[in-house]
N, C-alpha and C positions, 0 to 999 in steps of 0.2 A: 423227625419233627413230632410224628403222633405220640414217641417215645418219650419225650421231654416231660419235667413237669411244667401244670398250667398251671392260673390261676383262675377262679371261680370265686369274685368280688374278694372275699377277705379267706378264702380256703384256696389250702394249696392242693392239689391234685396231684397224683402221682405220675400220672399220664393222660393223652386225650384220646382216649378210646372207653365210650362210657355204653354201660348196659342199659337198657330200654327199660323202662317199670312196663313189664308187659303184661299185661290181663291174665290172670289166673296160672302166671309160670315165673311169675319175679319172688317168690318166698325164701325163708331164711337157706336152706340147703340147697338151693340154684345159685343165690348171689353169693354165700361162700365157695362152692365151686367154679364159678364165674372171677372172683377175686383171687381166688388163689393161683386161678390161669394168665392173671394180667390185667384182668378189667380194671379201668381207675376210679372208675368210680361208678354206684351203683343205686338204684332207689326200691323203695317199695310201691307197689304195684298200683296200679291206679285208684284212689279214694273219692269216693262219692261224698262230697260235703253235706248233702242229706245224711246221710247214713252215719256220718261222723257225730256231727252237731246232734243226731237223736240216741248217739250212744249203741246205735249197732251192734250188737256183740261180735257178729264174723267180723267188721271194720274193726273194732277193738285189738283184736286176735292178730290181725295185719300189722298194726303197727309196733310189734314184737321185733326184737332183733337181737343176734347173737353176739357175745362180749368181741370175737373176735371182728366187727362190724364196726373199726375205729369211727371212719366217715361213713355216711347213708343218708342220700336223699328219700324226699317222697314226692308222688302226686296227689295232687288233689282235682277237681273237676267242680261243677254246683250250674244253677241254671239262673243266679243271681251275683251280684258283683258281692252285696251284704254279705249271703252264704260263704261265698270263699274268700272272703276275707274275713270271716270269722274262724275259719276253718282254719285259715294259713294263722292267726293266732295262736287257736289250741295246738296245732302244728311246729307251733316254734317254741310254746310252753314243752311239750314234748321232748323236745331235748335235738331235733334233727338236723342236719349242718345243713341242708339247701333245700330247698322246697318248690316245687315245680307245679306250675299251671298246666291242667292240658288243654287244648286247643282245637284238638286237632284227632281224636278219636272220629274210629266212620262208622263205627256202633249203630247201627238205625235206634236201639232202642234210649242209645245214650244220644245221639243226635233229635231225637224226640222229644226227649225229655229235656232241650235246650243248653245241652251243656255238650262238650267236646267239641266238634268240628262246626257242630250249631253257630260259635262263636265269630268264624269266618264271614257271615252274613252279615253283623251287628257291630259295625266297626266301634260303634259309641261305648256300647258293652263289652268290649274289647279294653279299652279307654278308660272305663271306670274298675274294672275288673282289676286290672294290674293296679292302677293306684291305691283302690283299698290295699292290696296284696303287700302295698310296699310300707304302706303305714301302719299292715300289722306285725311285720318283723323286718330284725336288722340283719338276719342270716341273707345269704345267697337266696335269691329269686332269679329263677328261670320261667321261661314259657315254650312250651310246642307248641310247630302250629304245623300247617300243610301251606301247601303256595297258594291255597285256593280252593272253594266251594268246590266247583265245577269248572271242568273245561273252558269254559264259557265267562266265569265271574274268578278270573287270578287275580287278586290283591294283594300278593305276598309282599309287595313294596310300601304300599300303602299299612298294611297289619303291621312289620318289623317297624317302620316310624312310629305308629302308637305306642307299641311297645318298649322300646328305647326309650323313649323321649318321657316317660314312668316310671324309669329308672332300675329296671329289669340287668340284673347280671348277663344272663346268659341267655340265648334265643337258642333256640333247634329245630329246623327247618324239614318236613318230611318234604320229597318232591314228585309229591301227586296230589293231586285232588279229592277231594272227598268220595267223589262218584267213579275216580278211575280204580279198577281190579290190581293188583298185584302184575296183572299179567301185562299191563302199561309201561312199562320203561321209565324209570324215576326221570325227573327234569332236572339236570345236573344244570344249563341255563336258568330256570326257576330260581331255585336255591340261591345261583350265584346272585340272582338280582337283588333275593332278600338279604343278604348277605354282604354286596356293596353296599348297602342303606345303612345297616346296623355299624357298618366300621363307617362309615363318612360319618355319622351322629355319634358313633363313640367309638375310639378308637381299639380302646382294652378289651369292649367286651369279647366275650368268651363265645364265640360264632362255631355252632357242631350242626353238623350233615348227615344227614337220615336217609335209609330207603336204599337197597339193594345191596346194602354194606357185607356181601358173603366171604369174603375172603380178602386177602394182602393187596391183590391188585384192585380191586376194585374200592378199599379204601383209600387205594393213593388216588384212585383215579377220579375220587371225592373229592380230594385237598387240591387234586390238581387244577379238577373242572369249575371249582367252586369258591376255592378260598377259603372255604371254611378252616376253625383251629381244631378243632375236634372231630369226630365222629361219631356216630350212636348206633352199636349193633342188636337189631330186634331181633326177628326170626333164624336168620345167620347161626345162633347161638344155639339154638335147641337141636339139643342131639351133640353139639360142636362146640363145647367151654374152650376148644384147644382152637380155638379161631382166634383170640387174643392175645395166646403169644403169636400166632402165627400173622396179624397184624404190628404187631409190636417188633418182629424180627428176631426173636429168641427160640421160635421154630420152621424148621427150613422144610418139613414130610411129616406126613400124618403120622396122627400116632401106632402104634404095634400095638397088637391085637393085647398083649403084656400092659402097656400103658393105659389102654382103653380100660380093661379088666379095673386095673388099680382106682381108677378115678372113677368109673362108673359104681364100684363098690364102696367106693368113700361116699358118695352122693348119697347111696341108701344109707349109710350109716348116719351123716349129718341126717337124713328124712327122719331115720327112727329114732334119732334124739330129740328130734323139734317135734313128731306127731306119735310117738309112741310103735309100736308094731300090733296091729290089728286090721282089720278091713278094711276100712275108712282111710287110714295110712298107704295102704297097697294100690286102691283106688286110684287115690290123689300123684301115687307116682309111676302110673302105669304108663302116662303120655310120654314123661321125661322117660322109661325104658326103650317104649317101641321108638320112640325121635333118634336113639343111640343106637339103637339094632338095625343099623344102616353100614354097607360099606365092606363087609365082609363074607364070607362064604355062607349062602342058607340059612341068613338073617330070615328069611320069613317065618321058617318055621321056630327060630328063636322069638319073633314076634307073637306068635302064635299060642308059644307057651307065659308069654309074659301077659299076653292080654287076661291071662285068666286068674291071675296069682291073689293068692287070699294074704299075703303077709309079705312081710318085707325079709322074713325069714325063708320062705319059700324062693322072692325074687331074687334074693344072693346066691342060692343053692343052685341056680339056674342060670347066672349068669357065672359063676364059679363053672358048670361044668361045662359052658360053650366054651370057656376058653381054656378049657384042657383038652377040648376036643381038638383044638389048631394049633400051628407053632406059633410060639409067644413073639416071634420075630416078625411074622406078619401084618405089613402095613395096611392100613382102615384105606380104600377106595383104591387097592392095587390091582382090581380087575384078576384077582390068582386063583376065582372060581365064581361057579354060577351064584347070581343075586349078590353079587359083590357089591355092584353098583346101583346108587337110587340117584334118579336124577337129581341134581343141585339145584335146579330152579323148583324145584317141589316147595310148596306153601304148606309145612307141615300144621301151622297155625290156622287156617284160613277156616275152617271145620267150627275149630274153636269159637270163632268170634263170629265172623260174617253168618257163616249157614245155621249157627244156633245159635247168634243173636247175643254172644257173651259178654258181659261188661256189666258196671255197676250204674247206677243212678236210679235203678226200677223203682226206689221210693217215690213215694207222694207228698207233696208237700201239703200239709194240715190243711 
């Protein structure tokens, strides 16, 4: 089923297994490694409609993409209905096949700032938000959202009605709450409810399930518990582009330490075309090396050497020589030596965002 292609209002998809715009790891050389592995469809990384609408230069910079990028969504976020829908404007002047609201970011500082998960509060501004959105373009309009503020305040039935009934493509359902940790258990019931609402008001749309999506079985176990058409893998992916066919069922075992090599060094190669090879460069792809230096023999000490690396020319040389150190037949998480293994429920993200606060919207409004 996830295999098939979908539709997404007037765009055909290739499949429904769709990559996350996730905060500071959705850029041009993760989503063509991410596509090339399966993903059907992908966006760019969360946009702060302040920061757009004031001409941003980082935001500017973001919304770059590689020729081989036929389709590509974006996000956008704002702490006004106006802003983003002005934003989803200039957004569709831009040339982008779908355009997604978020909803549903736990960012404090973006939740501060009234925009992302803030929105769960303000069913009204909910309501108006997507209406602008939909009267400023004719492309595919989606929304994220979570089931709900807080434990305490789920509305996910109540939010999926607004949003429909606005005339929104495609909803994406995370299933936690704003205030629940990673370490909660997604609500595969939650989801489903948002998700009954959205098919009883319209029957086409395009309904995807967020939240613990790590591997094959546990995206069936999405389609199963929930009924969603799609899926959406966030954190799943970092370190693991090979989670997409292996969702899609065009891979049955992890990759060989061989295969690992090959795609881990095409990664750096799309990096040093999109950012050059300098420090700055090396910096920016130090997360995506240690997320990959998982799974095999004495990964620490290859993390070790990665955290330090001044160039992209250094991190190939280094990741070139781990893997002539083992045999190339060697499967990623085969337990065939010490530090083989890093647990799978690890939030390699969670550092990123919650404990330092990462995400956009930090502008001020005039």
């Amino acid at each position: 089923m996830l295999s098939a292609p979908v539709q997404l209002g007037s765009l055909t998809l290739p499949n429904a297994v769709l990559l996350a715009p996730l905060a500071g790891v959705s850029d041009v050389p993760f989503r063509r490694i991410c596509t090339e592995l399966g993903a059907g469809f992908t966006y760019v990384e969360m946009l702060s409609s302040i920061a757009l609408l004031h001409g941003n230069r980082r935001t500017r910079e973001m919304l770059g993409r590689h020729a081989d990028e036929k389709i590509l969504g974006v996000q956008v976020t704002g702490p006004r209905p106006d802003l983003v829908g002005q934003s989803v404007r200039l957004l569709h002047d831009h040339g982008f096949e779908a355009i997604d609201i978020n909803m549903g970011c736990p960012v404090r500082k973006i939740v501060g700032s009234g925009s992302g998960a803030a929105f769960l509060k303000d069913l009204d501004r909910i309501r108006q938000t997507v209406a602008v959105a939909r009267a400023a373009t004719s492309r595919p309009l989606s929304v994220k959202i979570r089931i709900g503020f807080s434990p305490d305040a789920i509305n996910v039935e109540e939010t999926v009605a607004l949003i429909v009934g606005e005339g929104a493509d495609q909803i994406t359902i995370h299933g936690r709450t704003r205030e629940d940790s990673y370490g909660v258990p997604v609500s595969y019931p939650g989801i489903a409810r948002g998700i009954q609402v959205a098919q009883s008001l319209q029957p086409t749309l395009f309904t995807v399930g967020n939240g613990d999506v790590m591997d094959a079985a546990s995206a069936q176990t999405m389609v199963r518990e929930t009924g969603c058409r799609g899926v959406m893998v966030s954190r799943g992916a970092l370190g693991n582009p090979w989670l997409f066919e292996e969702i899609l069922g065009r891979r049955q075992q992890p990759p060989s330490l061989a295969e690992w090599g090959e795609v881990v060094l095409r990664h750096l190669d799309y990096h040093q075309e999109f950012y050059g090879d300098n420090e700055l460069a090396a910096r920016l792809t130090r997360k995506h090396l240690i997320w990959y230096a998982s799974g095999f023999p004495h990964t620490h000490r290859l993390r070790e050497q990665i955290n330090h690396v001044a160039s992209l020319t250094e991190a190939k040389a280094i990741i070139r020589r781990y893997v002539a150190e083992w045999p190339g037949e060697l499967r990623r998480f085969s337990d065939t030596g010490p530090g083989a293994r890093l647990a799978r429920d690890h939030d390699p993200k969670y550092e990123m965002d919650r404990q330092l606060d990462r995400g956009v919207g930090t502008e001020e409004l005039p």
